[in-house]
KOLKOL-337567 format. One line per 4 residues: their letters; for each residue x, y, z of N, C-alpha, C, O. Coordinates in steps of 0.2 Angstrom, whole numbers, always signed. Each point is the difference from the previous one (the first is absolute). Last residue first. Example, Ala and Ser with C-alpha at 12.3 -4.5 7.8 and 13.67 -1.06 7.14 Angstrom:
BEGIN
SA) +64,-11,+35,+4,+6,+1,-4,+5,+3,+3,+6,+1 | -1,-34,-1,-4,+6,+0,+4,+6,+0,+5,-1,+3
This chain:
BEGIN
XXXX) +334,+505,+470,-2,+6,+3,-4,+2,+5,-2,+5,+1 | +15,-28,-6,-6,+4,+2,+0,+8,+1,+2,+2,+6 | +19,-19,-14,-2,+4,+3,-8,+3,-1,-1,+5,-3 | +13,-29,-6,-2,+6,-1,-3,+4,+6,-5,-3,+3
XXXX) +22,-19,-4,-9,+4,+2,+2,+7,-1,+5,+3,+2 | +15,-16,-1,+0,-4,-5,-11,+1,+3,-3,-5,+2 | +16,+15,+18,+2,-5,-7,-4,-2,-6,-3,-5,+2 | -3,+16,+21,-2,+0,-7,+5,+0,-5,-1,+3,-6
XXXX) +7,+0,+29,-7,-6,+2,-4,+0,-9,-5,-3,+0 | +27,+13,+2,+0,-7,+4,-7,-3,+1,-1,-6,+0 | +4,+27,-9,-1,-4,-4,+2,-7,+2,+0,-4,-4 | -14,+26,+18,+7,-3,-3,+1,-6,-5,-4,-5,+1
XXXX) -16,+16,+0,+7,+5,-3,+5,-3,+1,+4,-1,-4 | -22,-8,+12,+1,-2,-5,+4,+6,-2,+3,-2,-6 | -3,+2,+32,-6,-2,-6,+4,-3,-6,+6,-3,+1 | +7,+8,+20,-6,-2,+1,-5,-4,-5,-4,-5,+0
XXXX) +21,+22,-2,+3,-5,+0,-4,-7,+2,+2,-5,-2 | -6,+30,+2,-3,-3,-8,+4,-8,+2,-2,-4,-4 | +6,+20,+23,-6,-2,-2,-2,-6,-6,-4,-5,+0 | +27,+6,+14,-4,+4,-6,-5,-1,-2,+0,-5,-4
XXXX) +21,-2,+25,-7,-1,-5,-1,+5,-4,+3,+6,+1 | +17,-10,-4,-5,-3,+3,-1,+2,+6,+5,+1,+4 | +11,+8,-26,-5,+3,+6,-3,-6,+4,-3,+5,+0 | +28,-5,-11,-7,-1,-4,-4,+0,+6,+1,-4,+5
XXXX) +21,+21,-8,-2,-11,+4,-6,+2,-4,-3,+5,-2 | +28,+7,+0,-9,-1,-2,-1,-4,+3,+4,-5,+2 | +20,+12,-2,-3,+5,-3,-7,-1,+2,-3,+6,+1 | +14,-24,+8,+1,+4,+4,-1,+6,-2,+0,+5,+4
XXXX) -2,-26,-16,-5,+3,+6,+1,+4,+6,-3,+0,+5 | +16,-7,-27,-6,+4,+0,-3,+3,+5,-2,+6,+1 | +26,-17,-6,-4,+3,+9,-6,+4,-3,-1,+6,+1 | +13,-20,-19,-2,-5,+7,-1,+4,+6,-2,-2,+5
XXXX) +2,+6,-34,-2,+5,+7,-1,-6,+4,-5,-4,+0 | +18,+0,-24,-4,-1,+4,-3,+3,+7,+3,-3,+5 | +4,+7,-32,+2,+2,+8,-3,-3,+4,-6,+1,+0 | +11,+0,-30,-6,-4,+7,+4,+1,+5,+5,-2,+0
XXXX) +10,+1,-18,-8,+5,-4,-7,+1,+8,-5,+2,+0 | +29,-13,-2,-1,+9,-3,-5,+1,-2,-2,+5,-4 | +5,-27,+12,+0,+5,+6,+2,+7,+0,+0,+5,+4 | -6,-22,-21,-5,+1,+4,+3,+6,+4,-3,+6,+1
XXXX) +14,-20,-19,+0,+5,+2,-5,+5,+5,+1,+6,+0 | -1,-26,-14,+4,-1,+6,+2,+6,+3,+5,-1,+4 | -20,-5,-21,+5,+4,-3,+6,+1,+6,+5,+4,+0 | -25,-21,-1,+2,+2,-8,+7,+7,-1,+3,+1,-5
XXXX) -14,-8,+25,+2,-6,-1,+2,+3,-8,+6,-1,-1 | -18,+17,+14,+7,-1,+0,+4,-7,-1,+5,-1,+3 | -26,+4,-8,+0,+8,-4,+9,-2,+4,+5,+0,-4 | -20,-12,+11,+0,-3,-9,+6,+5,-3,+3,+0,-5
XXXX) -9,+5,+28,+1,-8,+0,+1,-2,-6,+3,-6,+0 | -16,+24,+4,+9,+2,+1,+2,-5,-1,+3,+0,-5 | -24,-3,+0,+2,+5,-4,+8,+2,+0,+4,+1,-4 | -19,-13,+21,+3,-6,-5,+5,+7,-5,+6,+0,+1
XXXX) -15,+10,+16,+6,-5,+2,+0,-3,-5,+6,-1,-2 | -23,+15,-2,+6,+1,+0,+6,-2,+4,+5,+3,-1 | -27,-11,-2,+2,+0,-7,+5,+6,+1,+2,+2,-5 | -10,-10,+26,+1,-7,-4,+2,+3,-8,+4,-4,-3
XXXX) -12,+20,+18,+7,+0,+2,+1,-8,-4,+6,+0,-1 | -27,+11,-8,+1,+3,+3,+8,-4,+1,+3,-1,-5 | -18,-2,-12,+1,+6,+1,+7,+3,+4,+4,+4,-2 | -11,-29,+0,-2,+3,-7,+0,+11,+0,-1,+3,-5
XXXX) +4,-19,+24,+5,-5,-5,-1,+5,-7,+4,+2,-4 | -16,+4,+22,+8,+1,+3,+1,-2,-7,+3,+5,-4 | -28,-6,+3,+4,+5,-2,+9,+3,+3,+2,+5,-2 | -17,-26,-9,+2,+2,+8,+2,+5,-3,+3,+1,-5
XXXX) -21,-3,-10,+6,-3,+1,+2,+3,+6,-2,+5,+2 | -23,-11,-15,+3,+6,+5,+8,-4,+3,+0,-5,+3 | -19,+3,-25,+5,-2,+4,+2,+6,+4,+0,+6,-1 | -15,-1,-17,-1,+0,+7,+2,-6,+7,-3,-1,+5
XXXX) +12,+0,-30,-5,+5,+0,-3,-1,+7,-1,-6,+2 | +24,-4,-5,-6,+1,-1,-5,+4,-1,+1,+4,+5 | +27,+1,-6,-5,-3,+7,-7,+0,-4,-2,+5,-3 | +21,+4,-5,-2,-8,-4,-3,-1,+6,-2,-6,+0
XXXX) +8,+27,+1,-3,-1,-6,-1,-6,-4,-3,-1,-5 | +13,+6,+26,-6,+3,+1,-4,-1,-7,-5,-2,+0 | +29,-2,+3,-6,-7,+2,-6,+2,+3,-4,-4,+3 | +20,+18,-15,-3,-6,-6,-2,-5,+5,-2,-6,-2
XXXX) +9,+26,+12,-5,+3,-4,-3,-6,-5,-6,-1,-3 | +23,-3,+19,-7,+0,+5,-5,+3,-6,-6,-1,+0 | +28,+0,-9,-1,-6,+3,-7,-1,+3,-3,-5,-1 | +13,+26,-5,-3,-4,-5,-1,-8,+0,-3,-3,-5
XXXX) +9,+18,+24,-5,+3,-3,-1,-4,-7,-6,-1,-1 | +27,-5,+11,-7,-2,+3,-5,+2,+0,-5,-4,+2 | +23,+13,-14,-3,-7,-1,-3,-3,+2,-4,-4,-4 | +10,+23,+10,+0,+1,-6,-3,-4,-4,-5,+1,-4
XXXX) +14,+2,+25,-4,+1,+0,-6,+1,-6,-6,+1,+1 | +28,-9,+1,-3,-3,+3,-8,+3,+0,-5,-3,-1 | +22,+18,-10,-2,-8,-3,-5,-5,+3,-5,-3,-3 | +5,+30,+6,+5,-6,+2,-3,-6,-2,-5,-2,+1
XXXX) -2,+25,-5,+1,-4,-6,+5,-7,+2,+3,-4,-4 | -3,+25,+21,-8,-1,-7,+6,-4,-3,+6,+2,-1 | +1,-6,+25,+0,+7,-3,-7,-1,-7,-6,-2,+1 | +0,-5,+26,+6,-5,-9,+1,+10,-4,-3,+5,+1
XXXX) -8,-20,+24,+6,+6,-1,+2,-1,-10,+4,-3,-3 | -26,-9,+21,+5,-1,-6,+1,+8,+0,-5,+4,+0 | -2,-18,+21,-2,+5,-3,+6,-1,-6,+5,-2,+1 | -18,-16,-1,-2,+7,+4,+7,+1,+6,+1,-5,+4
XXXX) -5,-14,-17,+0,+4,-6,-3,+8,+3,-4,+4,-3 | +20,-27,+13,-7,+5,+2,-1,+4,-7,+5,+1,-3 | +11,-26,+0,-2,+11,+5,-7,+1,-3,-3,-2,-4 | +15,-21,+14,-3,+1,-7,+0,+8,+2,-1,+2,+6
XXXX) +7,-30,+6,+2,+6,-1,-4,+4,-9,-1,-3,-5 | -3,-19,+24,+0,+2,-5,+0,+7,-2,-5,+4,+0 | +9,-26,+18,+3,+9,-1,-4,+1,-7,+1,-5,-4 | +5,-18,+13,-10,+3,+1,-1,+8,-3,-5,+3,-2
XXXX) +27,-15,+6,-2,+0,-7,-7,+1,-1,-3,+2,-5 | +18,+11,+23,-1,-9,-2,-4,+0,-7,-2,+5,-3 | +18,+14,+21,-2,-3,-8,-1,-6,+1,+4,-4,+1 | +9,+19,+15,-7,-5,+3,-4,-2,-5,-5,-3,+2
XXXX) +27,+15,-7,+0,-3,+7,-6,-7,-1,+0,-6,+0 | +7,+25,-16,-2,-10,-1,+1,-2,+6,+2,-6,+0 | -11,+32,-2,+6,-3,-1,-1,-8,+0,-6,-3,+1 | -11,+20,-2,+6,+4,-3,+5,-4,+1,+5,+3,-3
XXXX) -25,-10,+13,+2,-3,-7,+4,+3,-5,+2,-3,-5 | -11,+10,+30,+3,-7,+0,+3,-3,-9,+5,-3,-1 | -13,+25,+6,+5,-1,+5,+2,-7,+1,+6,-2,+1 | -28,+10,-12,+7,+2,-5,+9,-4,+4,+4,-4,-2
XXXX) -26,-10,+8,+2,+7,+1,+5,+2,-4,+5,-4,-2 | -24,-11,-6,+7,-2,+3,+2,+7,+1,-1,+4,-5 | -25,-12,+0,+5,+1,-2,+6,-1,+7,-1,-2,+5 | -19,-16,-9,+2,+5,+3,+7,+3,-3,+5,-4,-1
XXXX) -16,-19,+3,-3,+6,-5,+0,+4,+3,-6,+1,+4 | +21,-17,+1,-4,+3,+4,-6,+3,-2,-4,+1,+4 | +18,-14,-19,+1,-4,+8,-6,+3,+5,-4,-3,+3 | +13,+14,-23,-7,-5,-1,-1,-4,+6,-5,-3,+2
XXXX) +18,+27,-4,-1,-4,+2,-4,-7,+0,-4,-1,+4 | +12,+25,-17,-6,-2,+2,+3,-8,+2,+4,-3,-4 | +6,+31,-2,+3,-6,+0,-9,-5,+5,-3,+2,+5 | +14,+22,-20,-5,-2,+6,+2,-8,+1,+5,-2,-3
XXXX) +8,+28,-8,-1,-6,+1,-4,-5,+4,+0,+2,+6 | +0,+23,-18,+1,-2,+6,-1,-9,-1,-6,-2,-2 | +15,+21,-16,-3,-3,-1,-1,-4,+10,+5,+0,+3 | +4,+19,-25,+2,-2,+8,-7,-3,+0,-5,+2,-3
XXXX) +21,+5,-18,-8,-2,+2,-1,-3,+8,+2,-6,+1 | +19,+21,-12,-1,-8,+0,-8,+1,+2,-1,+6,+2 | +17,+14,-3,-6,-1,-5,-1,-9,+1,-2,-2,-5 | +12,+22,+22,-2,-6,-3,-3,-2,-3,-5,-1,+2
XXXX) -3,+17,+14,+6,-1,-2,+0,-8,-2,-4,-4,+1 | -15,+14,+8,-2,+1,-5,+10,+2,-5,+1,+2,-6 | -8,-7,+31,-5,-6,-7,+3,+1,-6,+0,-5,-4 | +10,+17,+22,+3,-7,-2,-3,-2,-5,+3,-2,-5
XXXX) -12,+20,+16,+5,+2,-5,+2,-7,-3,+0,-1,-6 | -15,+7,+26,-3,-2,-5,+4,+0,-4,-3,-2,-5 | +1,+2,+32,+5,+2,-6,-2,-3,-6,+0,-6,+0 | -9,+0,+23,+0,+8,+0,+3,+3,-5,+0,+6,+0
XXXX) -17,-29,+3,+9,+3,+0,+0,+9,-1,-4,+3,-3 | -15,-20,+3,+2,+1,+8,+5,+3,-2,+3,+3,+5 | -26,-6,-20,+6,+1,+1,+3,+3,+6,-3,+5,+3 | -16,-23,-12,+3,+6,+4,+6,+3,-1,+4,-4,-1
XXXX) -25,-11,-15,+8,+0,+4,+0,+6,+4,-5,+4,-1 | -14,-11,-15,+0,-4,+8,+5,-1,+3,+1,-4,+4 | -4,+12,-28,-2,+6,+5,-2,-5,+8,-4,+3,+4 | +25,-8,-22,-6,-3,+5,-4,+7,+1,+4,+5,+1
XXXX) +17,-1,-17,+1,-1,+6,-10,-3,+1,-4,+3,-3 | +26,+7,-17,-8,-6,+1,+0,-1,+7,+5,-3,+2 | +12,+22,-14,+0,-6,+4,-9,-2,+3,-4,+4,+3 | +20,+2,-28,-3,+4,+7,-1,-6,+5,+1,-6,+0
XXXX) -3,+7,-30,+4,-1,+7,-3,+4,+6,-6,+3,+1 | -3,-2,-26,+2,+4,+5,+7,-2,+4,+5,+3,-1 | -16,-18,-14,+0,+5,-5,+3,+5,+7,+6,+0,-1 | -7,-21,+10,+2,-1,-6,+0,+5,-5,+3,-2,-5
XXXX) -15,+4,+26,+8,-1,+1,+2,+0,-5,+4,+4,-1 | -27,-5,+0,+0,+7,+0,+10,-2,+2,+3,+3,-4 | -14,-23,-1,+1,+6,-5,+0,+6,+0,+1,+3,-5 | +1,-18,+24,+3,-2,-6,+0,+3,-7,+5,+0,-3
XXXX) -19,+4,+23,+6,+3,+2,+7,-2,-6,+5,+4,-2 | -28,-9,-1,-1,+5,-3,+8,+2,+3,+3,+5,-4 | -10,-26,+9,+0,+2,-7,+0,+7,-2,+0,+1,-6 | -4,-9,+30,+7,-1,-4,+2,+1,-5,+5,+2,-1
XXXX) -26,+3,+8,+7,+6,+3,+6,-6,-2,+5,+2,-2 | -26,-11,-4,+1,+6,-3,+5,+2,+0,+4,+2,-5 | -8,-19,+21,+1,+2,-8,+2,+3,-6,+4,-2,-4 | -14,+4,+26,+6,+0,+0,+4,-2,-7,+4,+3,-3
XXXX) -28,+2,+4,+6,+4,+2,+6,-1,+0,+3,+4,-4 | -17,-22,-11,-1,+2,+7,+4,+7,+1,+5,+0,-3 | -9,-13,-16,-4,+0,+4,-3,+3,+5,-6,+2,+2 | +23,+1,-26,+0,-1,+7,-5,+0,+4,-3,+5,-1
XXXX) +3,-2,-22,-1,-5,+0,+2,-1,+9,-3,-5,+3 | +5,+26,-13,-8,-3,-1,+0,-7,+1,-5,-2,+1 | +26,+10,-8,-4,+2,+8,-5,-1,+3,+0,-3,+5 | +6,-3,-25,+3,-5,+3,+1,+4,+8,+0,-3,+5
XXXX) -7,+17,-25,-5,-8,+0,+3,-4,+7,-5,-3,+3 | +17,+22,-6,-7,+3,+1,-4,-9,+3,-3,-3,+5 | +24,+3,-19,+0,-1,+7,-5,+2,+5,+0,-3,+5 | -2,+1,-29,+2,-4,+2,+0,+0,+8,-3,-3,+3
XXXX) +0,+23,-13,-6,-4,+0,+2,-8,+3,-4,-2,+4 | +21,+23,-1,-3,-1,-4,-6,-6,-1,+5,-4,-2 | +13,+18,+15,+4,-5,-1,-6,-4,-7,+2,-5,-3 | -4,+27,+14,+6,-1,-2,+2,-7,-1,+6,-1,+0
XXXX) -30,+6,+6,+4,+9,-5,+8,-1,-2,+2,+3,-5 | -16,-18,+17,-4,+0,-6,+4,+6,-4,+1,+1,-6 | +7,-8,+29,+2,-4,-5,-5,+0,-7,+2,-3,-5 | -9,+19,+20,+10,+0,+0,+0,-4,-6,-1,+2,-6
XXXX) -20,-2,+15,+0,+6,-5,+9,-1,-1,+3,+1,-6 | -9,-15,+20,-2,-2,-7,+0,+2,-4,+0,-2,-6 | +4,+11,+27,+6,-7,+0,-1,-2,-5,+5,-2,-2 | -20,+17,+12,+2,+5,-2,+8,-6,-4,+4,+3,-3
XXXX) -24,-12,+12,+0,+4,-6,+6,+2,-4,+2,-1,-6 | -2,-11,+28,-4,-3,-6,+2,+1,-7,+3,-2,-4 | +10,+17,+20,-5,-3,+4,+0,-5,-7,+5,+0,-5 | +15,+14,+16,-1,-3,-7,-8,-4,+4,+0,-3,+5
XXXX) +21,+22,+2,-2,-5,+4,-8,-1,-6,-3,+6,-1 | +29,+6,+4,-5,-1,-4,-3,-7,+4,+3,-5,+3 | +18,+26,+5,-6,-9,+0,-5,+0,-4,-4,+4,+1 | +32,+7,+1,-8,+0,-4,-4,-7,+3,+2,-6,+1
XXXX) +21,+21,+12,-3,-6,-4,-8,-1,-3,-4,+1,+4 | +17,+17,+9,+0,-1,-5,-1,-6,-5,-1,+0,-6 | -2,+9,+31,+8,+0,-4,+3,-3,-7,+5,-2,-1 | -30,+3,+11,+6,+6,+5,+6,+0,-3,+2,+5,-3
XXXX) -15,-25,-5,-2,+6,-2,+6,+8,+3,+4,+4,-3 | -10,-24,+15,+9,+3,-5,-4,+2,-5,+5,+3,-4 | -22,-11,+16,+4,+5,+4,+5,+2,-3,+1,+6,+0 | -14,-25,-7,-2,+7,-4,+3,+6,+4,+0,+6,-3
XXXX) +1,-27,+12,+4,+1,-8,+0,+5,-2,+5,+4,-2 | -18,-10,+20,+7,-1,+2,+4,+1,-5,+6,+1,+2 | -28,+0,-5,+3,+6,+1,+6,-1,+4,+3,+5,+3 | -17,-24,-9,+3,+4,-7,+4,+7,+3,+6,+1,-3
XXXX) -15,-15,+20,+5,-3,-3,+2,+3,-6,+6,+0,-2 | -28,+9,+12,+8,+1,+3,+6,-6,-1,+5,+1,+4 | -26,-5,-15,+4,+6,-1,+5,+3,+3,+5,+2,-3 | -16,-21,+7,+5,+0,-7,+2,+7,+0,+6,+2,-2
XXXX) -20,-6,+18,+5,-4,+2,+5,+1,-5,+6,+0,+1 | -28,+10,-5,+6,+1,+6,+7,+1,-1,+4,+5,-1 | -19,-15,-20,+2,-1,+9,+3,+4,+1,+4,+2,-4 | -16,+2,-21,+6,+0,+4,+1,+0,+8,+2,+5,+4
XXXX) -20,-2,-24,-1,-5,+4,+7,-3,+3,+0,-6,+2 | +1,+21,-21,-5,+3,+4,-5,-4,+5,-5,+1,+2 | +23,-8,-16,+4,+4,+5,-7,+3,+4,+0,+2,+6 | +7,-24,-17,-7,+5,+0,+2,+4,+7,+1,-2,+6
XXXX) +17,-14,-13,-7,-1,-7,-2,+7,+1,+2,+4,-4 | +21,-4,+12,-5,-1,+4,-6,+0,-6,-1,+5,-4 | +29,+0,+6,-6,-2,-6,-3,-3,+8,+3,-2,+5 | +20,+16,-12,-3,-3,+5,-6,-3,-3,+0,+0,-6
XXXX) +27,+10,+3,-6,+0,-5,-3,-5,+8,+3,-3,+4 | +18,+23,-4,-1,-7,+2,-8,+0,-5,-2,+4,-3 | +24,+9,-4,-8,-2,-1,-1,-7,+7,+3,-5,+0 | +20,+16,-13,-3,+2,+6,-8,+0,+2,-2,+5,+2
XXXX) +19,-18,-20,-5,+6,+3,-1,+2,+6,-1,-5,+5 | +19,-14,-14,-4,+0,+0,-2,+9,+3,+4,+3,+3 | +16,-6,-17,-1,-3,+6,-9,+0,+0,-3,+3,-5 | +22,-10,-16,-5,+7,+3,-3,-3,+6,-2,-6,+0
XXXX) +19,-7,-12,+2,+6,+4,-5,+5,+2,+0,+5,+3 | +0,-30,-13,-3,+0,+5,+4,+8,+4,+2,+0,+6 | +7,-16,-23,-7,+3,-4,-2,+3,+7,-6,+0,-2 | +26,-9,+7,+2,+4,-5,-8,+3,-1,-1,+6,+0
XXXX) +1,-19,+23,+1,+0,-6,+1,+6,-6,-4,+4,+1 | +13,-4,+24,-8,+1,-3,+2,-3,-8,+5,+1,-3 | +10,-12,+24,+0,+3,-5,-9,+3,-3,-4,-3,+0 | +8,-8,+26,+1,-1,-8,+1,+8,-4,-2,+5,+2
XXXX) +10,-8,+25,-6,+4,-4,+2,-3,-8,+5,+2,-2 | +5,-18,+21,+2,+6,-3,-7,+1,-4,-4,-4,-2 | +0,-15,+18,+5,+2,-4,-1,+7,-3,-6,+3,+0 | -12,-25,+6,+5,+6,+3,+8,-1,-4,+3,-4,-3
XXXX) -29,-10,+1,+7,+2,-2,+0,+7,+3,-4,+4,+2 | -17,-15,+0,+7,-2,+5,+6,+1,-2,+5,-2,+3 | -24,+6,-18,-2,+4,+7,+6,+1,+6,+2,+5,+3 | -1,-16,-25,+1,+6,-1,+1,+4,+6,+3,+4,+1
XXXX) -8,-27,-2,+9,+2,-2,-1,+6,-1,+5,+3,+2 | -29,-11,+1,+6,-2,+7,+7,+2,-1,+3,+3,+4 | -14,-3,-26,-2,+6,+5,+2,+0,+8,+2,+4,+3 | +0,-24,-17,+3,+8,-3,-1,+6,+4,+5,+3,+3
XXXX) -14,-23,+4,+5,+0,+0,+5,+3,-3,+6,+1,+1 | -31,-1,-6,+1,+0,+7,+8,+2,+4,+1,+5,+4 | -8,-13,-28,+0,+7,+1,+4,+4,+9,+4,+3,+1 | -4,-25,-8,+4,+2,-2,-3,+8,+2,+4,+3,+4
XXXX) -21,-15,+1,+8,-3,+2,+3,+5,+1,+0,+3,+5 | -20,+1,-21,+2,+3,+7,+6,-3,+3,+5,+4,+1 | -6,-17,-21,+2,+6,+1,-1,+6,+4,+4,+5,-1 | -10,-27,+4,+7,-1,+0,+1,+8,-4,+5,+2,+2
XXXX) -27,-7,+1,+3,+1,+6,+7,-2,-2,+2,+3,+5 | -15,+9,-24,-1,-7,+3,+7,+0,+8,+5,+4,+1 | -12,+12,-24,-1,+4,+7,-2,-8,+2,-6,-1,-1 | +21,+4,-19,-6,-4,+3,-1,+5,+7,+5,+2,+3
X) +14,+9,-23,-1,-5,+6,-7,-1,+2,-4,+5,-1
């Protein structure tokens, strides 16, 4: 399929049915019995030039550690040295193609999920919940729903768009690619990684591509979007999380969020060292 607006549309209104469907716990799919790890995974470029502010957002994570959960937390380096060592030069190359941090952290959460599994979390989330076991039941790829207003340009509270009460067509639904739950080798994740790997590698020589559409939650909504229109099967494979926000919330404010780290204000620009 074309990435042309009648197929975000469509996209849009696939994933509106997923979000607002209610009913009985789906079936896991048959390919889909090993559970994900006990791993949360984190990423900040330049760990030795680490906020504060960020940092005590990492140690909200790194707390379960106490009851057994592994935290790996992944800089620049240490994220290149990974993908050179286990997935091999192509994808090395196509890191190197990310401009920016955030970038980077998407691309690296998709290839570190896709050979490992575990759960991919922000180092600019919190964690508010007092119970960590959930994450890591269920092999479906848990995924947080987000939802964009074009009327307002402004997002849609989770509370308003979990149901068709107050839906207008301005609605443009799509998931977050944070925080990602998957077991290893889950399909979606699978694909999305080779999807963002061949439009880093048709991206110009010093083309700089958005990075939502091309790394980040735009190449995996379309990814489940393609991925359950072909086997109608989606809802054994994909969970949807509608009370994220009451495990994590995302920090504001935060110092880097001000500058060019964040990548609202550096889009499709290269990061100045």
């Amino acid at each position: 399929m074309t990435d042309s607006p009648e197929h975000h549309r469509q996209r849009s209104e696939f994933i509106k049915g997923m979000v607002q469907r209610t009913g009985s716990k789906a079936w896991v799919g048959r390919s889909l019995r090993e559970l994900p790890p006990k791993t949360i995974i984190q990423f900040w470029h330049d760990l030795q030039d680490l906020p504060g502010d960020v940092e005590d957002c990492i140690a909200s994570w790194a707390r379960w550690k106490e009851v057994g959960i592994r935290h790996l937390l992944f800089d620049e380096f240490s994220a290149r040295s990974y993908i050179r060592e286990s997935l091999g030069p192509r994808y090395e190359r196509a890191f190197d193609r990310c401009y920016h941090p955030a970038m980077q952290a998407d691309y690296f959460r998709l290839c570190y999920l896709s050979l490992e599994g575990g759960f991919y979390v922000d180092a600019d989330d919190v964690c508010v919940g007092s119970h960590i076991d959930w994450i890591f039941e269920d092999a479906r790829l848990k995924v947080q729903p987000l939802c964009y207003d074009i009327a307002s340009a402004s997002m849609v509270s989770t509370a308003s768009f979990l149901t068709a009460e107050n839906a207008t067509p301005d609605w443009i639904f799509y998931f977050n690619n944070n925080p990602l739950i998957a077991a290893k080798r889950h399909p979606v994740i699978q694909l999305a990684l080779l999807r963002s790997t061949e439009a880093l590698e048709n991206s110009f020589d010093g083309d700089l591509p958005e990075i939502q559409a091309t790394t980040g939650p735009g190449i995996l909504s379309r990814t489940i979007f393609e991925l359950g229109v072909a086997s109608g099967t989606i809802d054994q494979e994909v969970a949807v999380l509608r009370g994220w926000d009451l495990f994590a919330i995302s920090k504001w404010p935060l110092s880097y969020r001000n500058d060019a780290r964040n990548w609202r204000h550096s889009n499709q620009k290269r990061l100045e060292q």
